[in-house]
KOLKEMAR-443919 format. One record per atom (N, C-alpha, C, O): residue number from 1; residue in three letters; atom name; x, y, z. Coordinates in nm, 2 decimals, decimal comma. Example, Ala and Ser with C-alpha at 12.3 -4.5 7.8 and 13.67 -1.06 7.14 Angstrom:
2
<1 "ALA" "N" <1,32 -0,57 0,78>>,
<1 "ALA" "CA" <1,23 -0,45 0,78>>,
<1 "ALA" "C" <1,32 -0,33 0,78>>,
<1 "ALA" "O" <1,42 -0,33 0,85>>,
<2 "SER" "N" <1,28 -0,22 0,71>>,
<2 "SER" "CA" <1,37 -0,11 0,71>>,
<2 "SER" "C" <1,29 0,00 0,79>>,
<2 "SER" "O" <1,34 0,11 0,80>>,
% end
This chain:
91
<1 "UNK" "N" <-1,97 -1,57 -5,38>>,
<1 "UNK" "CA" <-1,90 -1,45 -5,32>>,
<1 "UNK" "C" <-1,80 -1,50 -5,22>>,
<1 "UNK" "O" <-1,84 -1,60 -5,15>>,
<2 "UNK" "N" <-1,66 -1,45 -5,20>>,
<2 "UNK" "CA" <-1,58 -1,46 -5,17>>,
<2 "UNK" "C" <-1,57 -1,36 -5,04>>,
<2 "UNK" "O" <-1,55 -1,24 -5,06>>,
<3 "UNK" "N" <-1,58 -1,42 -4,88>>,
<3 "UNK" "CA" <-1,61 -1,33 -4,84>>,
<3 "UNK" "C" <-1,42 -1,33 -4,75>>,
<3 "UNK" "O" <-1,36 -1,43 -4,70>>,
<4 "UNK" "N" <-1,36 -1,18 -4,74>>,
<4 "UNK" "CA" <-1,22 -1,19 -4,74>>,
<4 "UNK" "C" <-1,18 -1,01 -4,65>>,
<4 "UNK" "O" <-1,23 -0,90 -4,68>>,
<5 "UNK" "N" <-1,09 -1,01 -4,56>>,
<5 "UNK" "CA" <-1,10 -0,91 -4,50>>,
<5 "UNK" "C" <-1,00 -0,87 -4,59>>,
<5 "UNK" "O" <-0,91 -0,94 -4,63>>,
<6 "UNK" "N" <-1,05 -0,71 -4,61>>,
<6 "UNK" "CA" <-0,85 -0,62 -4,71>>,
<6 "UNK" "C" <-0,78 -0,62 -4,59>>,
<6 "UNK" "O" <-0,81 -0,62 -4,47>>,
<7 "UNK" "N" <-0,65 -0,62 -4,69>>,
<7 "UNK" "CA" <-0,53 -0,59 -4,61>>,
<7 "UNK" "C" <-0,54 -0,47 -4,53>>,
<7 "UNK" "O" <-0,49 -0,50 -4,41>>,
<8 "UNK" "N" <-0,58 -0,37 -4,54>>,
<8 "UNK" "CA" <-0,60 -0,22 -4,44>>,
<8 "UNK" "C" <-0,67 -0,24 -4,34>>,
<8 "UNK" "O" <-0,66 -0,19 -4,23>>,
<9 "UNK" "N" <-0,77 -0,31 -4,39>>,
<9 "UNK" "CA" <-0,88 -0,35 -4,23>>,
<9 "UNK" "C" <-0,82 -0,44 -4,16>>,
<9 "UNK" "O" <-0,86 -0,45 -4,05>>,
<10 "UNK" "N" <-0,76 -0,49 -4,17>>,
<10 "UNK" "CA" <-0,68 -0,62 -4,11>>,
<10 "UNK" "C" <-0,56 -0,52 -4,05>>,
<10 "UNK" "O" <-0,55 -0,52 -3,93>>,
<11 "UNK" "N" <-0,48 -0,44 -4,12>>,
<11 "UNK" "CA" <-0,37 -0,41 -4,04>>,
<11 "UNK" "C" <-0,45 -0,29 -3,98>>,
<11 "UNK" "O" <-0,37 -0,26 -3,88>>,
<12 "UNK" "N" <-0,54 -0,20 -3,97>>,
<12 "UNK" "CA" <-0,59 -0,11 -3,92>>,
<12 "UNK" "C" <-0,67 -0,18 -3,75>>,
<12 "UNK" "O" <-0,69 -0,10 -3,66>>,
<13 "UNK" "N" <-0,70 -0,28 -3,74>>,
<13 "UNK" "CA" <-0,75 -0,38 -3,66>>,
<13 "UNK" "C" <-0,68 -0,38 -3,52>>,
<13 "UNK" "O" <-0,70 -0,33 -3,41>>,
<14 "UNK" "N" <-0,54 -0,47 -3,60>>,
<14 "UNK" "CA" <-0,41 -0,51 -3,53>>,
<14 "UNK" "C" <-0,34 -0,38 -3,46>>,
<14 "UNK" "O" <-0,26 -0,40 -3,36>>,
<15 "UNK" "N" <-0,36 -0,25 -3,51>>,
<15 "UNK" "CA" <-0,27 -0,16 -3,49>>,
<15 "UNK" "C" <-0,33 -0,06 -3,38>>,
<15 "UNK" "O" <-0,25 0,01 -3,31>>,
<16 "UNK" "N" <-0,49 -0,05 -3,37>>,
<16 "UNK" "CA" <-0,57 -0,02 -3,27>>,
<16 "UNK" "C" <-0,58 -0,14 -3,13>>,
<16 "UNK" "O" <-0,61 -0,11 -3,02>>,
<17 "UNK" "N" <-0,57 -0,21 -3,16>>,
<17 "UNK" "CA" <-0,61 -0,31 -3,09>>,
<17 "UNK" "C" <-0,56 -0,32 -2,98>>,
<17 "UNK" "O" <-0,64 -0,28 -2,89>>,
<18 "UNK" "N" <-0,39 -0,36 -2,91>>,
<18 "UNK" "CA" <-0,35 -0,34 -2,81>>,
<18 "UNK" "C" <-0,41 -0,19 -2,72>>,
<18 "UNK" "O" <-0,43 -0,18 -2,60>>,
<19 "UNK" "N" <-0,42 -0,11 -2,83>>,
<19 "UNK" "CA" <-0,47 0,04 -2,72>>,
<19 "UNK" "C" <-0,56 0,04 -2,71>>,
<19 "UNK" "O" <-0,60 0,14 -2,66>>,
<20 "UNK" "N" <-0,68 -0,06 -2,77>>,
<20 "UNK" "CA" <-0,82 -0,06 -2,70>>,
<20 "UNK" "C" <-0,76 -0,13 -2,55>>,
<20 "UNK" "O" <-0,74 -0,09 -2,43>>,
<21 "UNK" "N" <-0,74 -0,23 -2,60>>,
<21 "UNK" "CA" <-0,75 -0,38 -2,48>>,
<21 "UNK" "C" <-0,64 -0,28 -2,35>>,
<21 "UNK" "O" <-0,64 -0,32 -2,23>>,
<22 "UNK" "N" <-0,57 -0,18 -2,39>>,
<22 "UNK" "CA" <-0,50 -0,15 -2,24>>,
<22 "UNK" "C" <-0,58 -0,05 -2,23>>,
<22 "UNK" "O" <-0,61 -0,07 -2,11>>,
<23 "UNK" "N" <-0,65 0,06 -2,27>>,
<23 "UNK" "CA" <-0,74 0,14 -2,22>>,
<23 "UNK" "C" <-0,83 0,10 -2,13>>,
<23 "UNK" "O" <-0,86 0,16 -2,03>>,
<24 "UNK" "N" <-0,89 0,01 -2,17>>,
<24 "UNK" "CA" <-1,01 -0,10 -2,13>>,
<24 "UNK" "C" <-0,98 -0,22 -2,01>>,
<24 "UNK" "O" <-1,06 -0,29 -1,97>>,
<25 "UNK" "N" <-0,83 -0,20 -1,98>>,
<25 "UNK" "CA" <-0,82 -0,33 -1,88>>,
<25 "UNK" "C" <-0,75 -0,13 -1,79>>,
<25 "UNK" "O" <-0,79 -0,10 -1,68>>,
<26 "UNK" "N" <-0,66 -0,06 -1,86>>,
<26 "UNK" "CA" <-0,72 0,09 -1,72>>,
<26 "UNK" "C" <-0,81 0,09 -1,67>>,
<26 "UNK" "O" <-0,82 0,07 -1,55>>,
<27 "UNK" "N" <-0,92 0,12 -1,79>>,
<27 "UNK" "CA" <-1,07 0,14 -1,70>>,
<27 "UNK" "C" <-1,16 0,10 -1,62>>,
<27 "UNK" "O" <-1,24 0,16 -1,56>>,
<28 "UNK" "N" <-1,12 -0,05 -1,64>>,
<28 "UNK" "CA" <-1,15 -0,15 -1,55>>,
<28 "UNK" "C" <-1,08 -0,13 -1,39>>,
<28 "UNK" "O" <-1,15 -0,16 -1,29>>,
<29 "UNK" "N" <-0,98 -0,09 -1,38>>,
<29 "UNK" "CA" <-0,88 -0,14 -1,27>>,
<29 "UNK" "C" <-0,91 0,04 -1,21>>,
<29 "UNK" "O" <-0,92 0,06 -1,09>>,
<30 "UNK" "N" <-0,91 0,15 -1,29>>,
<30 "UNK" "CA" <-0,97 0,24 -1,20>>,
<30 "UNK" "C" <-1,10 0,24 -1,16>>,
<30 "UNK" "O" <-1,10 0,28 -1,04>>,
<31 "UNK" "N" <-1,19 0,22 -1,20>>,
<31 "UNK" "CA" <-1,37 0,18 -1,13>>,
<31 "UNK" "C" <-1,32 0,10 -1,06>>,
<31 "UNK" "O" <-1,37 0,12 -0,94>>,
<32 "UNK" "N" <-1,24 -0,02 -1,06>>,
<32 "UNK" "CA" <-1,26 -0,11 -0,94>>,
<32 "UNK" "C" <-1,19 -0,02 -0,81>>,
<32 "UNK" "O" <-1,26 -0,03 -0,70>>,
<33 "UNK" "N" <-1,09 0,05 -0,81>>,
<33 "UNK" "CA" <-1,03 0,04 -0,72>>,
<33 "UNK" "C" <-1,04 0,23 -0,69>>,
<33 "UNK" "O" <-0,96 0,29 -0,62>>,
<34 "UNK" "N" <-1,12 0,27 -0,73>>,
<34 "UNK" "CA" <-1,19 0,41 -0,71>>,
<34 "UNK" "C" <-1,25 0,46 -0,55>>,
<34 "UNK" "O" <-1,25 0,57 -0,49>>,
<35 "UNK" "N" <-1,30 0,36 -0,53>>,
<35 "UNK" "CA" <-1,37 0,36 -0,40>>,
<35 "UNK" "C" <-1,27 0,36 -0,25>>,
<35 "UNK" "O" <-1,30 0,41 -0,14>>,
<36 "UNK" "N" <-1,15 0,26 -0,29>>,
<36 "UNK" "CA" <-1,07 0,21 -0,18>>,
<36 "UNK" "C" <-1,02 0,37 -0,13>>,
<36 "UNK" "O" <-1,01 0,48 -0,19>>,
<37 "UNK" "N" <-0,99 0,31 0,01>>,
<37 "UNK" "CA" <-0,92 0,41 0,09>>,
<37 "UNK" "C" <-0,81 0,39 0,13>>,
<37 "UNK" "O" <-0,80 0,29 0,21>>,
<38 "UNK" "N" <-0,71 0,46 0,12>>,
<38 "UNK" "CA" <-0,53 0,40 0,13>>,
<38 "UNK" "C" <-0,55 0,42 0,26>>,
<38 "UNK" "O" <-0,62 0,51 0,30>>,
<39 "UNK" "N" <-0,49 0,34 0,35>>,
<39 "UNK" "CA" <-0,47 0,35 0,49>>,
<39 "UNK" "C" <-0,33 0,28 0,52>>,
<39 "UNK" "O" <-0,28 0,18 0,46>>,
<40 "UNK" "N" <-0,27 0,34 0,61>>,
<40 "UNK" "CA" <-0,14 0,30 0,63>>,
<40 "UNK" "C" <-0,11 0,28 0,81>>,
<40 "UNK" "O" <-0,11 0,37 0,90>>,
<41 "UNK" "N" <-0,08 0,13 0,80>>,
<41 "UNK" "CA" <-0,08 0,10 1,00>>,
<41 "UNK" "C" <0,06 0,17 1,06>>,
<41 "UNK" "O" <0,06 0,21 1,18>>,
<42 "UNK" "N" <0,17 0,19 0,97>>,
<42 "UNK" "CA" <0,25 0,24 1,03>>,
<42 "UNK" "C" <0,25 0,39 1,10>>,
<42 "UNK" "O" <0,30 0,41 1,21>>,
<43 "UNK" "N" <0,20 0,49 1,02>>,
<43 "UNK" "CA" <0,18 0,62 1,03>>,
<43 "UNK" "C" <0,04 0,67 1,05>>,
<43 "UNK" "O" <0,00 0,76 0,98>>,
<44 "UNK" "N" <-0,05 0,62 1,14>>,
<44 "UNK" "CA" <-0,15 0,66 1,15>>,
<44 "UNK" "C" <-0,18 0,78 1,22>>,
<44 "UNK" "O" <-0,11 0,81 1,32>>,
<45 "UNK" "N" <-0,31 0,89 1,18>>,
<45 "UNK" "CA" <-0,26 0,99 1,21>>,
<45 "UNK" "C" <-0,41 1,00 1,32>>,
<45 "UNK" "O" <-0,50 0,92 1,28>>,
<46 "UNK" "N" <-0,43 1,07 1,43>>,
<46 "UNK" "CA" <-0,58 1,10 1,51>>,
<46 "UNK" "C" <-0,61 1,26 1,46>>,
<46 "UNK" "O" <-0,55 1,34 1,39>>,
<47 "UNK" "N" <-0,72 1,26 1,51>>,
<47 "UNK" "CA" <-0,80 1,39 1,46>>,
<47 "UNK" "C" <-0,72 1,51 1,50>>,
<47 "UNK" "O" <-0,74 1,61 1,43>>,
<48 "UNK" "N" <-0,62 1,52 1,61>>,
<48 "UNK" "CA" <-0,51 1,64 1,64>>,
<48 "UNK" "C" <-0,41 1,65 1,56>>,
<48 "UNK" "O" <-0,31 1,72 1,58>>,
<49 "UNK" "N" <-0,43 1,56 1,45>>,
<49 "UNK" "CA" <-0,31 1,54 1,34>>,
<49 "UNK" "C" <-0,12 1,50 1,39>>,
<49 "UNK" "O" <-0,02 1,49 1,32>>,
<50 "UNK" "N" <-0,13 1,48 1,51>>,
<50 "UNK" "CA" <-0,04 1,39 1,57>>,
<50 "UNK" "C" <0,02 1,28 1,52>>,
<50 "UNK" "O" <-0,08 1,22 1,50>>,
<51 "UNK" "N" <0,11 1,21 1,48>>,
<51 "UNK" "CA" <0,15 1,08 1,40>>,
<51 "UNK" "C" <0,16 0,99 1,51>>,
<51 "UNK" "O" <0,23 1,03 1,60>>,
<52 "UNK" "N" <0,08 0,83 1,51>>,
<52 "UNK" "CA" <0,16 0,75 1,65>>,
<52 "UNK" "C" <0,21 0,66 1,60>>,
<52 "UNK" "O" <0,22 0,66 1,48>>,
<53 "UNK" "N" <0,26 0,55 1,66>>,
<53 "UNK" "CA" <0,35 0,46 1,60>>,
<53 "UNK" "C" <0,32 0,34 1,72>>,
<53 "UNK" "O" <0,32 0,35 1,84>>,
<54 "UNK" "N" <0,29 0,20 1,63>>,
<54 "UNK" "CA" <0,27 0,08 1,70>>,
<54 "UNK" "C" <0,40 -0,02 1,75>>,
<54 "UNK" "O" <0,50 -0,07 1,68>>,
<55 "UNK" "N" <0,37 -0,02 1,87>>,
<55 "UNK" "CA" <0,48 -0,09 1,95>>,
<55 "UNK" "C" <0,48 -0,21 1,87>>,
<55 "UNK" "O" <0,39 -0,26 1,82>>,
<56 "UNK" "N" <0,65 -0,26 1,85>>,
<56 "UNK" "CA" <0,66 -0,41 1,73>>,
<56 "UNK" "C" <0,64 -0,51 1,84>>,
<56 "UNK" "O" <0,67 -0,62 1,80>>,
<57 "UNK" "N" <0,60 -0,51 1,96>>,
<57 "UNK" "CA" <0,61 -0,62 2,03>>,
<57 "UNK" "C" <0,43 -0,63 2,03>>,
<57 "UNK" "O" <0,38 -0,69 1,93>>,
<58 "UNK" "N" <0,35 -0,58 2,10>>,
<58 "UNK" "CA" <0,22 -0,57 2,14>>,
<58 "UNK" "C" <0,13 -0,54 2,02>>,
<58 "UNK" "O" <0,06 -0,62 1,96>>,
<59 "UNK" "N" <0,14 -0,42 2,00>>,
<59 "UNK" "CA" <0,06 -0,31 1,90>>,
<59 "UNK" "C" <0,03 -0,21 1,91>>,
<59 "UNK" "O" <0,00 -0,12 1,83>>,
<60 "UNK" "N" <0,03 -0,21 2,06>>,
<60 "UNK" "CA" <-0,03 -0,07 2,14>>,
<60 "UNK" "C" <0,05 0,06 2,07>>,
<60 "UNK" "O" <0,17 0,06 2,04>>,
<61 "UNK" "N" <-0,08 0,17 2,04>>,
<61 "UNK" "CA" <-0,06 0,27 1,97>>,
<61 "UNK" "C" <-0,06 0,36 2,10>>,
<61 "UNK" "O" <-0,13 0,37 2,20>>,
<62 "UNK" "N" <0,08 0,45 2,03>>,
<62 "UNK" "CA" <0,07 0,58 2,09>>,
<62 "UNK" "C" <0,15 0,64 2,02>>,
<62 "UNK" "O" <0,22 0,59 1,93>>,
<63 "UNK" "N" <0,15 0,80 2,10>>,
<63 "UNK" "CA" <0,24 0,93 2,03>>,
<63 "UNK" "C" <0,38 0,88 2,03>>,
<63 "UNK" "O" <0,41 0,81 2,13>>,
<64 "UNK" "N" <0,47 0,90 1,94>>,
<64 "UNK" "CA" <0,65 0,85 1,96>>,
<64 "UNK" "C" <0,72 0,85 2,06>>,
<64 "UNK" "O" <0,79 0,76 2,10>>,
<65 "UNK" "N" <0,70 1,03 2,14>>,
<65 "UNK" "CA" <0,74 1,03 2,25>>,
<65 "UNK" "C" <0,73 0,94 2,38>>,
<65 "UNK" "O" <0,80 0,95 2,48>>,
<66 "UNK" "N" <0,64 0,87 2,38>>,
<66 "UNK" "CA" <0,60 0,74 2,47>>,
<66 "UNK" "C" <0,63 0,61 2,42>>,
<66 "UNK" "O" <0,58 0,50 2,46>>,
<67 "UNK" "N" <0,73 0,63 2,30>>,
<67 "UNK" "CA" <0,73 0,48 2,26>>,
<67 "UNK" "C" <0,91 0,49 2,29>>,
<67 "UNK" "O" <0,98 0,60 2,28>>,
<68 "UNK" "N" <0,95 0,37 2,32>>,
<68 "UNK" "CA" <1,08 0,32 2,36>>,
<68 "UNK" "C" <1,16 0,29 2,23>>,
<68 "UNK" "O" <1,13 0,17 2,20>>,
<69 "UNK" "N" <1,26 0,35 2,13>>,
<69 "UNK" "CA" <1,31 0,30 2,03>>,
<69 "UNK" "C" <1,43 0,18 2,05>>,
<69 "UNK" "O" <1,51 0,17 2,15>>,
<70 "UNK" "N" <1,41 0,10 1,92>>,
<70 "UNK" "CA" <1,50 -0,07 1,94>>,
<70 "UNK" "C" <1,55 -0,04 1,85>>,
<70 "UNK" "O" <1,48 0,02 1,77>>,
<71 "UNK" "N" <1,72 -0,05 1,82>>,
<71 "UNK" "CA" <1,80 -0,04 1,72>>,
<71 "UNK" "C" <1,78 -0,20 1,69>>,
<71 "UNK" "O" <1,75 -0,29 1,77>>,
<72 "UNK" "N" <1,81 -0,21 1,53>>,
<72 "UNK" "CA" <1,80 -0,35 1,46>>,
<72 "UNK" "C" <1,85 -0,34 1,35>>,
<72 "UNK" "O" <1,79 -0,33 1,24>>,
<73 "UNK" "N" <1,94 -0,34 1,36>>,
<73 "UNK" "CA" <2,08 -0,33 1,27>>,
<73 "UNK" "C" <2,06 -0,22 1,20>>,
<73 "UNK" "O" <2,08 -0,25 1,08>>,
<74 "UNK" "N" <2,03 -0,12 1,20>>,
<74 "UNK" "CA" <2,01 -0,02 1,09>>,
<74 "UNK" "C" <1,86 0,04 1,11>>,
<74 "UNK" "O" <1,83 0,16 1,09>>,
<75 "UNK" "N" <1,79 -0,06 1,17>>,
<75 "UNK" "CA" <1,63 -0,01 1,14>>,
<75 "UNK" "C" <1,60 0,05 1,27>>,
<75 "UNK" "O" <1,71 0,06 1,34>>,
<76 "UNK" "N" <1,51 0,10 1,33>>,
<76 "UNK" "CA" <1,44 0,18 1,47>>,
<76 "UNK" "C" <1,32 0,14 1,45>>,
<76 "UNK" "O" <1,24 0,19 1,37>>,
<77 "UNK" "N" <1,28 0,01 1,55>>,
<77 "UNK" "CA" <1,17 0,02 1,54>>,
<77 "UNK" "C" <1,05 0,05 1,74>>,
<77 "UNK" "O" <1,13 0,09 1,82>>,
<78 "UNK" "N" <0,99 0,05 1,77>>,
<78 "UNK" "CA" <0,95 0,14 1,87>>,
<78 "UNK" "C" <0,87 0,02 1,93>>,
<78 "UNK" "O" <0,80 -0,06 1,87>>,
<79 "UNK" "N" <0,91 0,03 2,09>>,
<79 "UNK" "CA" <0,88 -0,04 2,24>>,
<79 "UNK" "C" <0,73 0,02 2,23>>,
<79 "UNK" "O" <0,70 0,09 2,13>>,
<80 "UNK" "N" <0,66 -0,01 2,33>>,
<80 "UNK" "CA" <0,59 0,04 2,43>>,
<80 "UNK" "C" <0,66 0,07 2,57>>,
<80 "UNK" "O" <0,77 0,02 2,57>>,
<81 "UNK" "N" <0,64 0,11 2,66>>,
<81 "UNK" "CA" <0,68 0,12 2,78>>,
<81 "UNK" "C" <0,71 -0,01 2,84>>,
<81 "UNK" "O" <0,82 -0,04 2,88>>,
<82 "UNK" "N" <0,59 -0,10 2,84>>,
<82 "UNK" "CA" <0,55 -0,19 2,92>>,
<82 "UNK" "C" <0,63 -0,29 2,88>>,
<82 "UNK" "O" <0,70 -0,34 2,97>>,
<83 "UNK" "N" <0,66 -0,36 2,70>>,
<83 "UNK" "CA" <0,72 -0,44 2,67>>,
<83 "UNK" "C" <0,88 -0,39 2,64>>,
<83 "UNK" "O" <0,97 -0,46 2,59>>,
<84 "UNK" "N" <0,88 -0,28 2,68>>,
<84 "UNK" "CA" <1,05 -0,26 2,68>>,
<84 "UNK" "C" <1,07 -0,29 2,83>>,
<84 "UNK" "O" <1,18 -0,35 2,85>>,
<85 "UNK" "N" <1,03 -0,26 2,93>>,
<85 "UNK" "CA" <1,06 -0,32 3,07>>,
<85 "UNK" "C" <1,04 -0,44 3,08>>,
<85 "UNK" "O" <1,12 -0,50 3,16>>,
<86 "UNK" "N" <0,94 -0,53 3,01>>,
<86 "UNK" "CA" <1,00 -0,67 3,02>>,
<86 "UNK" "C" <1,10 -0,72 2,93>>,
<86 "UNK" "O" <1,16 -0,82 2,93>>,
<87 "UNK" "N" <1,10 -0,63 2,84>>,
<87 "UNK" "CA" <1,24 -0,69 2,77>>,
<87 "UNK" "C" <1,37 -0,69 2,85>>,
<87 "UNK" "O" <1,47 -0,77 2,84>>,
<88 "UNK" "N" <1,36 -0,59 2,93>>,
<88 "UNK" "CA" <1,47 -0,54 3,00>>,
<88 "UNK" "C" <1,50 -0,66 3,12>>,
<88 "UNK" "O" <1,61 -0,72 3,14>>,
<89 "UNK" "N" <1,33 -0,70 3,24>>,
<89 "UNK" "CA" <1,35 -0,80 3,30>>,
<89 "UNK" "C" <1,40 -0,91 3,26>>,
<89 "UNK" "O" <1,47 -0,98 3,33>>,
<90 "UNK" "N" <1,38 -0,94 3,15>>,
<90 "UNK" "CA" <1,40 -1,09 3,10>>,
<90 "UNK" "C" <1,54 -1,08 3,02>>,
<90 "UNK" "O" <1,59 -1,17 2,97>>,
<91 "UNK" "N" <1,59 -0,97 3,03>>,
<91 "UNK" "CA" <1,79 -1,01 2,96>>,
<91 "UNK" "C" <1,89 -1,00 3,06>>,
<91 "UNK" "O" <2,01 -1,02 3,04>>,
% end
């Protein structure tokens, strides 16, 4: 006995195949990553739903209105009080 795959099982094989193996590497990468929690340091929000923003020198978080903005060629990025007054001492 001549053991031989037909031609139809063989191209029926090939032609499922890619959409198993990408269904199956989805399914994989949604169960893994199902559980995570998006968090984002730039926009962090407190329970009064207020947005604060971390000083780029220190880290110190607070509401915007207490933060000192730095132009940077284009960009704004936000003092603290404390390290925009030594920025200021020190130029």
């Amino acid at each position: 006995m001549n053991p031989t795959i037909s031609s139809d099982t063989f191209d029926t094989f090939f032609a499922w195949a890619p959409w198993v193996v990408g269904v199956a590497i989805y399914l994989a990468f949604y169960l893994a990553k199902r559980r995570e929690v998006a968090t984002s340091k730039a926009f962090a929000t407190q329970t009064t739903g207020s947005q604060t923003f971390a000083c780029a020198q220190c880290g110190r978080r607070g509401p915007r209105d207490q933060m000192v903005p730095q132009d940077h060629g284009g960009a704004v990025g936000y003092k603290c009080s404390n390290c925009a007054q030594e920025a200021l001492a020190h130029s």
